[in-house]
C-alpha positions in Angstrom: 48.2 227.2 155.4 44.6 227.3 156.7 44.7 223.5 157.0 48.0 223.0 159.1 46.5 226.0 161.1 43.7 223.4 161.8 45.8 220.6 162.2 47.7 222.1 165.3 44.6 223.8 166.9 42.6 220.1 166.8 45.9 218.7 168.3 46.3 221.4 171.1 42.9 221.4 172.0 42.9 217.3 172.0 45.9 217.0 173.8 45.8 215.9 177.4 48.3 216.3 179.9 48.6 212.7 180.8 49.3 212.2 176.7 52.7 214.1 177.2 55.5 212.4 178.3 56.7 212.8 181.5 60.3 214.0 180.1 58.6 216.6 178.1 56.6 218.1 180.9 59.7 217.7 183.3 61.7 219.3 180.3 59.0 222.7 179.8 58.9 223.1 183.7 62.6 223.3 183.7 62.3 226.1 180.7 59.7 227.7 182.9 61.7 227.7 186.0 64.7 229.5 183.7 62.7 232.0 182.1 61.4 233.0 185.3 65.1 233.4 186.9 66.1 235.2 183.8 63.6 238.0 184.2 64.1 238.3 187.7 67.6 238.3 187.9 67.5 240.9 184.8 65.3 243.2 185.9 67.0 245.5 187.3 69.8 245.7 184.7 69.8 249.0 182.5 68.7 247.6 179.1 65.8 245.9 181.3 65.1 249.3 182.6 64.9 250.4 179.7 62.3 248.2 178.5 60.2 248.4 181.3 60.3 252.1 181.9 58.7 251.7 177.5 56.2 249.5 178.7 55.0 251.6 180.9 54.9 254.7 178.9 52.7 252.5 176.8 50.3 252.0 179.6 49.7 255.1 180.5 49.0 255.8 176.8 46.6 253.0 176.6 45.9 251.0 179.5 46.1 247.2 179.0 43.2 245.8 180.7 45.2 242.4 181.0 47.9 243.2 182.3 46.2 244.3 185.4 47.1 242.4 188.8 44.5 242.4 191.4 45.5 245.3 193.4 44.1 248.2 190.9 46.8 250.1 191.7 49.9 247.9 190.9 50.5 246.1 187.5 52.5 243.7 186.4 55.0 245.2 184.5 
């Protein structure tokens, strides 16, 4: 496995944007654009809730340091 591990880090780290085609990149902004509406739209929905209200038990438990925003007092999540 080591090798196709290799394989696909060489290719991602070669790969240029202008190498992609444009209906690829048109195609992963769309996905973007829809994952983005998804977890707006669903954030406020009680299994989201849910989820959210975990993730930030989990943070006070152990803070992640990433998942900070600018503003040291607001997060992300």
């Amino acid at each position: 496995m080591a090798k196709e591990t290799a394989e696909l880090a060489h290719y991602a780290a070669s790969c240029r944007y202008e190498d992609i085609p444009p209906d690829v990149i048109e195609r992963a902004k769309q996905c973007i654009i829809d994952t983005i509406a998804a977890v707006v739209f669903g954030y406020h929905l009680p299994w989201s809730r849910i989820v959210v209200a975990f993730a930030q038990n989990m943070r006070r438990r152990q803070p992640w340091p990433m998942a900070r925003s600018r503003t040291p007092s607001r997060w992300i999540i």
